[in-house]
C-alpha positions as CSV (number, residue, x, y, z in Angstrom):
1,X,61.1,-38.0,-43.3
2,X,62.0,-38.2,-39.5
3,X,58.9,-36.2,-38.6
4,X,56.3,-38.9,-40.7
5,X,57.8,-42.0,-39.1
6,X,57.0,-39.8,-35.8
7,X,53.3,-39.3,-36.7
8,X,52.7,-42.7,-38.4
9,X,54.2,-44.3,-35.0
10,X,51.8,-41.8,-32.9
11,X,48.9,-42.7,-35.1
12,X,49.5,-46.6,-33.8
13,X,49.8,-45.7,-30.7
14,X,46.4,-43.5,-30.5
15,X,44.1,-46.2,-31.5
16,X,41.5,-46.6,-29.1
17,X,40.9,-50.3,-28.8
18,X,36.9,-49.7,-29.9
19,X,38.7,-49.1,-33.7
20,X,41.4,-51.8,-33.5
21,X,38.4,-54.0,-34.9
22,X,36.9,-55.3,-32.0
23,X,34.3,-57.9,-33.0
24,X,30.7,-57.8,-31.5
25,X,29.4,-60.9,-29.4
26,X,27.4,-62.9,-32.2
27,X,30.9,-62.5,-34.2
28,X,32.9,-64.1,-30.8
29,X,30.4,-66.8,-30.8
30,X,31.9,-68.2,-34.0
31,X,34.9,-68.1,-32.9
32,X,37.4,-71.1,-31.8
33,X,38.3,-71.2,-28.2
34,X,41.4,-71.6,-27.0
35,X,41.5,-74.6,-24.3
36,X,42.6,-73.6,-20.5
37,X,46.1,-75.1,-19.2
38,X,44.3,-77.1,-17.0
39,X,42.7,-79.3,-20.1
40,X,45.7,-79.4,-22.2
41,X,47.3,-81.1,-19.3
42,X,44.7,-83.4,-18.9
43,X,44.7,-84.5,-22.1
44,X,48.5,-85.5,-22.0
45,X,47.8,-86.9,-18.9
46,X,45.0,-89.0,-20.4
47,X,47.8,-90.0,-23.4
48,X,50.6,-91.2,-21.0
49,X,47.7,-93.1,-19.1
50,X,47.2,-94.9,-22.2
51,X,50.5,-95.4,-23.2
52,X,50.9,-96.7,-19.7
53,X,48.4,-99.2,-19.9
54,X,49.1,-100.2,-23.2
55,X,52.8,-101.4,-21.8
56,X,51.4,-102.9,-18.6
57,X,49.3,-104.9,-20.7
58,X,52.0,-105.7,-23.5
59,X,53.4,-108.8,-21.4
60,X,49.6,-110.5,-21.4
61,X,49.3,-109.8,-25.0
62,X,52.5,-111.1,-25.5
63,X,51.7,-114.2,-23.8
64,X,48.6,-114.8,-25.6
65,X,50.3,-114.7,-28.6
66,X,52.9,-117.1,-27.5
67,X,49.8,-119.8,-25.9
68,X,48.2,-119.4,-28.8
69,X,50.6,-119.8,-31.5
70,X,53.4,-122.4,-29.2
71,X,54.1,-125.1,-31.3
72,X,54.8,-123.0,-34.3
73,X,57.1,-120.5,-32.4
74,X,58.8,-123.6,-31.2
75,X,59.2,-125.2,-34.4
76,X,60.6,-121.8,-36.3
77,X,63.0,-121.4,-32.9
78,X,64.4,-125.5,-33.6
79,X,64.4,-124.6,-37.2
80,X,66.6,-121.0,-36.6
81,X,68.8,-122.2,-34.0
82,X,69.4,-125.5,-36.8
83,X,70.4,-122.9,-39.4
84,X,72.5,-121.2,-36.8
85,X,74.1,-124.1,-35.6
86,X,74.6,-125.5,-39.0
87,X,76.2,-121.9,-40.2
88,X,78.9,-122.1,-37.3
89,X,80.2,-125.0,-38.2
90,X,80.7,-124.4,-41.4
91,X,82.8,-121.4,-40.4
92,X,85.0,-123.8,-37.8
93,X,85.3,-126.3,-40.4
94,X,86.4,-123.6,-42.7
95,X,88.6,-121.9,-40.3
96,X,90.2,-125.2,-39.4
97,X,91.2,-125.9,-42.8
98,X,92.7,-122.8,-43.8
99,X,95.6,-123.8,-41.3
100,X,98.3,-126.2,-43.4
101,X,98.1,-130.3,-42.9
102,X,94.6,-130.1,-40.6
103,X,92.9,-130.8,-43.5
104,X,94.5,-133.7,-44.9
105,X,95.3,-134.9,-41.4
106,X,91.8,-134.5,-40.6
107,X,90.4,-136.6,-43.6
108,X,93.1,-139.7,-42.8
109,X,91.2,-139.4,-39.3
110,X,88.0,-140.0,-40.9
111,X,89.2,-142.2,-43.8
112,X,90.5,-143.9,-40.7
113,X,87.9,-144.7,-38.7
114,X,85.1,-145.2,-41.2
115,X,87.4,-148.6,-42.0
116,X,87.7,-149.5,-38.7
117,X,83.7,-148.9,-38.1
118,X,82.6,-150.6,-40.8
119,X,85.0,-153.9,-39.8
120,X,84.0,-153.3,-36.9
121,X,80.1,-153.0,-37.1
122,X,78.8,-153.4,-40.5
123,X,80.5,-157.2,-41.8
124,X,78.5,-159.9,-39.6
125,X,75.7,-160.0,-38.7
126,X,75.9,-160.3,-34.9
127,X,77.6,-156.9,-34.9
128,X,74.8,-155.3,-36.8
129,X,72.8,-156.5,-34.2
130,X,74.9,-155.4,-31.4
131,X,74.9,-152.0,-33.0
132,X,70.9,-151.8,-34.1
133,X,70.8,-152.5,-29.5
134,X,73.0,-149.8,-29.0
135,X,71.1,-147.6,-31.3
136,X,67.6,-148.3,-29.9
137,X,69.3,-147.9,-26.3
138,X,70.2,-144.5,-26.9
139,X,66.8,-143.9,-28.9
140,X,65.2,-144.8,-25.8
141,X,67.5,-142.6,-23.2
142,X,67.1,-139.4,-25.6
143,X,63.4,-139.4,-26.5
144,X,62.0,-141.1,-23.7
């Protein structure tokens, strides 16, 4: 047993490399070549100089986008940070209330002034006008 491992491992060994199955030189024409170092590193060079460029250019694309498209980024930003700011009170108002007598205290404020702004503002007629001024004042002073 010990003496055909021997030969079968000295049989390997004797090949000459003419009968290892060399192939001729029409059969290595057809063959795929194997790049050099050289190219395969130029070729990941070539990839990070894209990828470089593509991020150096990212901010000018970016801010294309934003020139072209402005008012409609503007208007979903208004409309988000609305939602936002319309969520977060919600959650104070409902924080607030969970502690005991804010809430009715808080809606006697209310009830409160409401009657005193509506004697105050809303029965004649020369107080509706004082107050339509006042409105139109700060119209003017917030839009200009």
């Amino acid at each position: 047993m010990m003496e055909t491992q021997a030969q079968q491992r000295s049989q390997g060994n004797s090949a000459l490399p003419e009968d290892s199955g060399s192939f001729s030189d029409a059969d290595n024409r057809r063959l795929p070549k194997l790049l050099a170092p050289k190219q395969s590193e130029s070729q990941w060079q070539q990839i990070i100089r894209q990828i470089v460029e593509f991020f150096n250019q990212l901010p000018d694309y970016l801010g294309s986008i934003f020139n072209n498209n402005k008012q409609g980024l503007i208007t979903v930003a208004l409309i988000l940070s609305a939602f936002v700011t319309v969520k977060v009170a919600i959650a104070l108002l409902d924080a607030v209330n969970d502690f005991p007598l804010l809430q009715p205290i808080f809606e006697l404020i209310g009830l409160f002034y409401s009657i005193w702004f509506t004697f105050r503002y809303l029965i004649k007629y020369e107080t509706r006008q004082e107050l339509a001024q006042k409105f139109n004042a700060f119209k003017q002073e917030s839009l200009g």
